[in-house]
C-alpha positions in Angstrom: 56.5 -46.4 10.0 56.7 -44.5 13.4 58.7 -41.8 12.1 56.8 -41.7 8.5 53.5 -41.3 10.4 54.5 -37.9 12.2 56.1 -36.2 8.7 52.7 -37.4 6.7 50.6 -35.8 9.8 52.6 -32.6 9.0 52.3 -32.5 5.5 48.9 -33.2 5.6 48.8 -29.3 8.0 50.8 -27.9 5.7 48.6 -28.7 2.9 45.3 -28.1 4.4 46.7 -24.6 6.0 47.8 -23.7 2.5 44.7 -25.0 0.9 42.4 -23.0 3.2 45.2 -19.8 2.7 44.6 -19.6 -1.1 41.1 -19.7 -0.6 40.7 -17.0 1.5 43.0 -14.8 -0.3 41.3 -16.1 -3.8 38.2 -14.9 -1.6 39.6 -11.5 -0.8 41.0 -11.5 -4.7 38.1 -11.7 -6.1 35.7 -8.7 -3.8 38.7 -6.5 -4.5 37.0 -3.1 -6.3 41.4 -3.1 -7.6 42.6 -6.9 -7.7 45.9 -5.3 -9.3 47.0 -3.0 -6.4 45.9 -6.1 -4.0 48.0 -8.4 -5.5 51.1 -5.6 -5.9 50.3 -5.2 -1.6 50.7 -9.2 -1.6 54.1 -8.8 -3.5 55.2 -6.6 -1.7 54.6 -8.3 1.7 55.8 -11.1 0.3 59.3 -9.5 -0.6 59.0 -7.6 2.6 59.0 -10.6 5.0 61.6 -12.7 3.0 64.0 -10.6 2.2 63.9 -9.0 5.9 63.8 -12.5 7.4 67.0 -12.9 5.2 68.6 -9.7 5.6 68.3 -9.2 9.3 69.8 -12.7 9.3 72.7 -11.9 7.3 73.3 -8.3 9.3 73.3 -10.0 12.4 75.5 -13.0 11.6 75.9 -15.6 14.1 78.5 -13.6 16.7 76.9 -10.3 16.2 77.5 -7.8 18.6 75.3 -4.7 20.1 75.9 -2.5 16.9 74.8 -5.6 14.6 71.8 -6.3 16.8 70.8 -2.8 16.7 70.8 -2.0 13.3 68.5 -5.0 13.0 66.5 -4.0 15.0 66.6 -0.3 13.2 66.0 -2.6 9.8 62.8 -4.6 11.4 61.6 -0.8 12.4 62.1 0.0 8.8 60.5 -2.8 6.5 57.5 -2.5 9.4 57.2 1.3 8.5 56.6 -0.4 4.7 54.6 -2.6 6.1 51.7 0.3 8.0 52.3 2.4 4.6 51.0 -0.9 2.8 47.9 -2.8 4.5 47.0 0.5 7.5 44.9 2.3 4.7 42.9 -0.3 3.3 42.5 -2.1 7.0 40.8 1.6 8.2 38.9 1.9 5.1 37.4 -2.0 5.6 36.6 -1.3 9.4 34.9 2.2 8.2 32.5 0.3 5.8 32.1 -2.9 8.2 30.9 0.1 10.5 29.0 2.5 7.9 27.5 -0.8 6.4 25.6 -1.1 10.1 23.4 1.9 8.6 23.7 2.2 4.8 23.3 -1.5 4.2 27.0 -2.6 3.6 28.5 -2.9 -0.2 25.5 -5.2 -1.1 25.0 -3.2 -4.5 21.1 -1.3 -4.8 18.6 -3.5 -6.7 18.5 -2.7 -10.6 15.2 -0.8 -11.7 14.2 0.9 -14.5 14.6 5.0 -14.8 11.8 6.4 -16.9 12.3 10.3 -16.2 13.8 10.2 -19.6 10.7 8.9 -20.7 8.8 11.4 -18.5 10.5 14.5 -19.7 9.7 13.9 -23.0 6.3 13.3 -22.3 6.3 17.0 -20.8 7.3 18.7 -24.4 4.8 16.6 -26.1 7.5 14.6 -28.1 5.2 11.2 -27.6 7.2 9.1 -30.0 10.4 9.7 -28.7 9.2 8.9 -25.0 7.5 5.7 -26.3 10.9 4.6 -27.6 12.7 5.5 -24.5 10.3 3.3 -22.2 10.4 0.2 -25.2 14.4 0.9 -24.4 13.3 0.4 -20.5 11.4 -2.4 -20.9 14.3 -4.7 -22.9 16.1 -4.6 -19.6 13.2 -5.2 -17.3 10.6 -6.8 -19.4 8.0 -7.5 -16.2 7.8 -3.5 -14.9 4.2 -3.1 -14.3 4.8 1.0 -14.5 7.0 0.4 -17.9 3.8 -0.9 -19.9 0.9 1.0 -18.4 3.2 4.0 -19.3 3.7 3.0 -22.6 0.1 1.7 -23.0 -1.1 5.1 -21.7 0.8 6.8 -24.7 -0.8 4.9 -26.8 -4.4 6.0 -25.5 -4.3 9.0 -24.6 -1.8 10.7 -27.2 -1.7 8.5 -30.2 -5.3 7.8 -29.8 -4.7 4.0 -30.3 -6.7 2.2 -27.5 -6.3 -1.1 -29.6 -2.5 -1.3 -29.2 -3.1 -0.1 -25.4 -4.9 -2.7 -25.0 -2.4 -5.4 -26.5 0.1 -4.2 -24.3 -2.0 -4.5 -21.2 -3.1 -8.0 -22.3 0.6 -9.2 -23.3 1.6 -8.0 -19.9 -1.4 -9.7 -18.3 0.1 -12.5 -20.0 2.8 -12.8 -18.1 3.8 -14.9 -15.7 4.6 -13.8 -11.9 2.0 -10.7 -11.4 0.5 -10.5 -8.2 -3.2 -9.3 -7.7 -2.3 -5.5 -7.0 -0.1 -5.0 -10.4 -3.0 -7.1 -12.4 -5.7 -5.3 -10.9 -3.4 -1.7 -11.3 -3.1 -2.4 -15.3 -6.4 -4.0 -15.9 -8.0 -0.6 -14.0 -6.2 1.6 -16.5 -7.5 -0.4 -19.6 -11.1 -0.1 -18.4 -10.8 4.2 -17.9 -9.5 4.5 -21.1 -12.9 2.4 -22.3 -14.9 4.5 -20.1 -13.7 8.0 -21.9 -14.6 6.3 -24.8 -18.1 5.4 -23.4 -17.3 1.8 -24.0 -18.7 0.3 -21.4 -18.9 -3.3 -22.7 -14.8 -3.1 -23.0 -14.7 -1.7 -19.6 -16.7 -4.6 -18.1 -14.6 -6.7 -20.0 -11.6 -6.0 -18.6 -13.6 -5.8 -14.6 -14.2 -9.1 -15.2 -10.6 -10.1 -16.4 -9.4 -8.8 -12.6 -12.1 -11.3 -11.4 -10.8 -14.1 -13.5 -6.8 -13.3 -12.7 -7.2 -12.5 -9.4 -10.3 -14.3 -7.4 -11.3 -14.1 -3.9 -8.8 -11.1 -4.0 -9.0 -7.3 -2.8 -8.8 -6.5 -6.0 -12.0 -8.8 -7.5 -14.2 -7.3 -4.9 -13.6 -4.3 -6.1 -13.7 -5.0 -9.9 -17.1 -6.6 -8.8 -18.2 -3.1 -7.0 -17.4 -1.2 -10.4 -18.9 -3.3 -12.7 -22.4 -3.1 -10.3 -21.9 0.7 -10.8 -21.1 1.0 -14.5 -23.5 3.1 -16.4 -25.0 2.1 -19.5 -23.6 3.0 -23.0 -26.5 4.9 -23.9 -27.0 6.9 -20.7 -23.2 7.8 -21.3 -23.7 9.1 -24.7 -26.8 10.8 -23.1 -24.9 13.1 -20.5 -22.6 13.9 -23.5 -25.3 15.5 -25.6 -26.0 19.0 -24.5 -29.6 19.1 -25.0 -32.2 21.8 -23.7 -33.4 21.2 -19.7 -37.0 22.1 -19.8 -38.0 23.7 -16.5 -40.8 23.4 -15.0 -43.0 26.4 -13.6 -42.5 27.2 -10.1 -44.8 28.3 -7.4 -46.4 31.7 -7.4 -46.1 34.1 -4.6 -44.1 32.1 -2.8 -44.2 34.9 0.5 -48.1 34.3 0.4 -47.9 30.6 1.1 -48.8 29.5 4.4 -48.0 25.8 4.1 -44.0 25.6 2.4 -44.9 21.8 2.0 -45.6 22.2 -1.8 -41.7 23.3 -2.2 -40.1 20.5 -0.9 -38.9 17.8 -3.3 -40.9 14.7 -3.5 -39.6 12.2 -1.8 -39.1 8.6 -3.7 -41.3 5.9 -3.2 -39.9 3.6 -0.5 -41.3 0.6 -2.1 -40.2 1.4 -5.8 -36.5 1.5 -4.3 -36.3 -1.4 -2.5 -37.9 -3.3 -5.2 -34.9 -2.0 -7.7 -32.3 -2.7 -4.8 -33.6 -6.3 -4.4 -33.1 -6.5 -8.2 -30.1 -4.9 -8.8 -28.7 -7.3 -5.9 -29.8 -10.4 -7.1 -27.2 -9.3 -10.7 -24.4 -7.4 -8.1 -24.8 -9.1 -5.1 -21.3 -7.4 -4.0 -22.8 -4.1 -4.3 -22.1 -2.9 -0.5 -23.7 0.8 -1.7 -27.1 -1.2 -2.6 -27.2 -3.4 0.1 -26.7 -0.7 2.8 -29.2 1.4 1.6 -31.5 -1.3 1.1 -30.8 -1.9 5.2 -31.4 1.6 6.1 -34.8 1.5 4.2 -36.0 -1.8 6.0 -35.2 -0.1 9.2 -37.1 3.3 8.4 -39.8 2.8 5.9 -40.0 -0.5 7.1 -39.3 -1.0 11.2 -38.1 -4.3 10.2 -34.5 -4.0 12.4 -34.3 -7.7 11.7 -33.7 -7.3 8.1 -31.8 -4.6 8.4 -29.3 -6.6 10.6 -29.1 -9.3 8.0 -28.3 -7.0 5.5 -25.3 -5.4 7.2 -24.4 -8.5 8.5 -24.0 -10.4 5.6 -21.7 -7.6 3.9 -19.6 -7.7 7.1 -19.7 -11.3 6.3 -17.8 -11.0 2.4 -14.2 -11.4 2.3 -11.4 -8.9 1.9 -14.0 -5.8 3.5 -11.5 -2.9 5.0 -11.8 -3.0 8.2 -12.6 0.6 8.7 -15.9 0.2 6.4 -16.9 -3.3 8.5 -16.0 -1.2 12.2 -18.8 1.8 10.2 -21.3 -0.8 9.9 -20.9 -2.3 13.3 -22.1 1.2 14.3 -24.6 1.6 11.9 -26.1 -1.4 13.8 -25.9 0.0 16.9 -27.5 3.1 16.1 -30.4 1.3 14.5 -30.7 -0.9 18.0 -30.7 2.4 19.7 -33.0 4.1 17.3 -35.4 1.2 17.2 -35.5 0.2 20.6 -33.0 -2.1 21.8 -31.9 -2.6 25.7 -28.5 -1.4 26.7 -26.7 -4.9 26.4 -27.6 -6.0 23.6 -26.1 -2.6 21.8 -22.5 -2.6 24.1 -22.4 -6.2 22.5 -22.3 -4.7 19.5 -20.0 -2.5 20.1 -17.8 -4.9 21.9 -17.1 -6.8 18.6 -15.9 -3.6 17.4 -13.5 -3.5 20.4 -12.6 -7.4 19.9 -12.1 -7.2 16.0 -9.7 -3.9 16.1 -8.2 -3.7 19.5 -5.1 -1.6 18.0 -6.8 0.4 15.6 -8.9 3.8 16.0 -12.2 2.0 15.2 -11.9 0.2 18.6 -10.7 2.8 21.0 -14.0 4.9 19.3 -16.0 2.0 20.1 -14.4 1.6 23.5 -15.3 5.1 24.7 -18.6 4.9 23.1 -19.3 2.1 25.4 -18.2 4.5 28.0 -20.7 6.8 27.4 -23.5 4.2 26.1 -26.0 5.3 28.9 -25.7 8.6 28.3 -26.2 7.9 24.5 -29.3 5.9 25.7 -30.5 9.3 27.8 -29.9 11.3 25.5 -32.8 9.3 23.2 -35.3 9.3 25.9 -38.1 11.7 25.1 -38.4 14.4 27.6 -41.0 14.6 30.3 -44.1 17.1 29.8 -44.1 19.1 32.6 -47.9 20.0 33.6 -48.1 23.5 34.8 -51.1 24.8 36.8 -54.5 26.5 35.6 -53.6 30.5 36.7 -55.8 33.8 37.0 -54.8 35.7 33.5 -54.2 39.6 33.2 -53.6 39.6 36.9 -51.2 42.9 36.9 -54.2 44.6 35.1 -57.1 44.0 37.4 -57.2 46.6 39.7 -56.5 47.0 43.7 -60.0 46.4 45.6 -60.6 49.3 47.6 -59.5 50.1 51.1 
């Protein structure tokens, strides 16, 4: 048992070195770019090592004297020449890519993507059907490409004049599973300027509304929402398509005569018909940021109500997904009504300040942070200027004459 134990321990290394050999060079086998000329090397090396174990054995012999030792030694000098011819070359080449893989991203093959320039040369000499079956070609291989089917549904709009089958494909992409809001939103946009040209505006809503329903509390809804609160009616598109006669109205006579110019200026519209229509038009596209700021600007003008005004711009800072850069413009908007309207020196740098806290790293809050700087002289600068009183003088005093001597 004592001397079994020992010769099992052995055999059990021999098999696990061997077991963990073969795997390595199955491994190596199989990233080979040439698994032939690897496994001729392995021959080789193979035939190499044994035979010149063997042979420099044999030359040697067991009373061999300095000749016999040195031509085995001139032998092992030989087969290692064989050796560097065989494994040096690929050795340097796997160090070069270990090293030019640091910067070009190793042998990790590029991800697959579809190649429409085909597609887009085609498109250029006007051959639509050919380029329509060169992205259908595309999209077998990559069935989910966003850029594949708006391409192909813009053929179909555009230059076949089929907006129906444009919009199948946008809807069977839609459809699929795995989109994210931006390629949605991207397709969906398309769809809905193709409607427009046609001045269907129902279709265009339509598909707004779809980017709502996809894709809420998104980027992407909120501004689907600020289209569909801008989309004109069918009728006044069809309208500003018909080129009908402008009457003009007569203008003012003699016009270098006038004294007063105030009859020439436009007239201005009624502060209280356009808030009315914004108050309306809010309550139906209450994510309307155009309305709702310019309903602010008329309660602080026409109005002097800085309260409401505040409310207003406060509650579009308050909507999800604003840009930053538009919620930083209203922050100053609101600082410039405090000024405007009255408003002491801290309660404006406060405003400011949340610039500064909300955008530290960006533009917006070094702006705001060096118009707090200069806040008091911004402040100054509002103050009216003094009316300076001047003294009652003697007139036409270099023509009176001197009095007499």
């Amino acid at each position: 048992m004592q001397l079994a134990s020992p010769f099992a321990f052995r055999c059990g290394l021999v098999l696990l070195g061997g077991g963990v050999t073969g795997w390595m060079l199955w491994r190596f086998l199989k990233r080979s770019d040439d698994p032939s000329r690897l496994l001729f090397r392995w021959l080789i090396t193979l035939l190499v090592v044994v035979g010149g174990y063997f042979g420099i054995d044999w030359l040697i012999g067991p009373a061999g004297g300095l000749i016999e030792n040195m031509a085995g030694v001139f032998l092992g000098m030989f087969l290692g020449l064989i050796l560097a011819g065989l494994w040096v070359p690929p050795l340097v080449e796997t160090v070069s890519e270990i090293i030019g893989g640091l910067f070009t991203g190793g042998r990790e093959p590029p991800e697959t993507q579809p190649f429409y320039s085909v597609a887009e040369a085609k498109l250029k000499q006007n051959k639509f059907k050919e380029a329509f079956d060169e992205i259908q070609r595309q999209l077998e291989s990559f069935p989910t490409d966003v850029t594949g089917h708006v391409m192909l549904a813009q053929i179909q709009a555009e230059h076949l004049d089929d907006v129906g089958g444009a919009q199948l494909t946008i809807e069977r992409f839609c459809a699929q599973r795995g989109h994210g809001p931006q390629h949605l939103a991207y397709a969906l946009n398309a769809l809905a300027d193709w409607h427009l040209k046609l001045q269907d505006t129902d279709a265009a809503r339509t598909a707004f509304e779809k980017i709502i329903a996809l894709a809420p509390d998104t980027e992407q809804a909120r501004m689907a929402a600020q289209r569909i609160a801008h989309l004109a009616s069918r009728q006044t598109l069809l309208a500003a398509q018909e080129h009908k006669p402008i009457p003009l109205p007569h203008g003012a006579q003699n016009i270098g005569l006038m004294t007063d110019s105030t009859a020439l200026l436009r007239p201005e519209e009624d502060p209280e018909q356009v808030t009315q229509w914004l108050v309306n038009h809010l309550e139906e596209h209450p994510l309307d940021n155009e309305a709702r700021e310019k309903l602010a600007l008329i309660y602080a003008g026409h109005y002097q109500r800085l309260d409401l005004a505040i409310d207003q711009l406060e509650q579009l800072m308050a909507l999800p997904h604003q840009p930053g850069k538009e919620v930083a413009r209203w922050l100053n908007v609101i600082a410039d009504l405090q000024i405007r309207h009255g408003a002491d020196y801290d309660e404006v740098r406060r405003t400011l300040q949340r610039v500064l806290d909300r955008f530290p790293d960006l533009a917006a809050g070094r702006l705001a942070q060096q118009r707090i700087e200069h806040l008091r002289l911004e402040f100054k600068g509002k103050e009216k200027s003094q009316v300076v009183k001047l003294g009652s003088y003697e007139k036409d005093i270099g023509l009176k004459r001197r009095p007499p001597a």
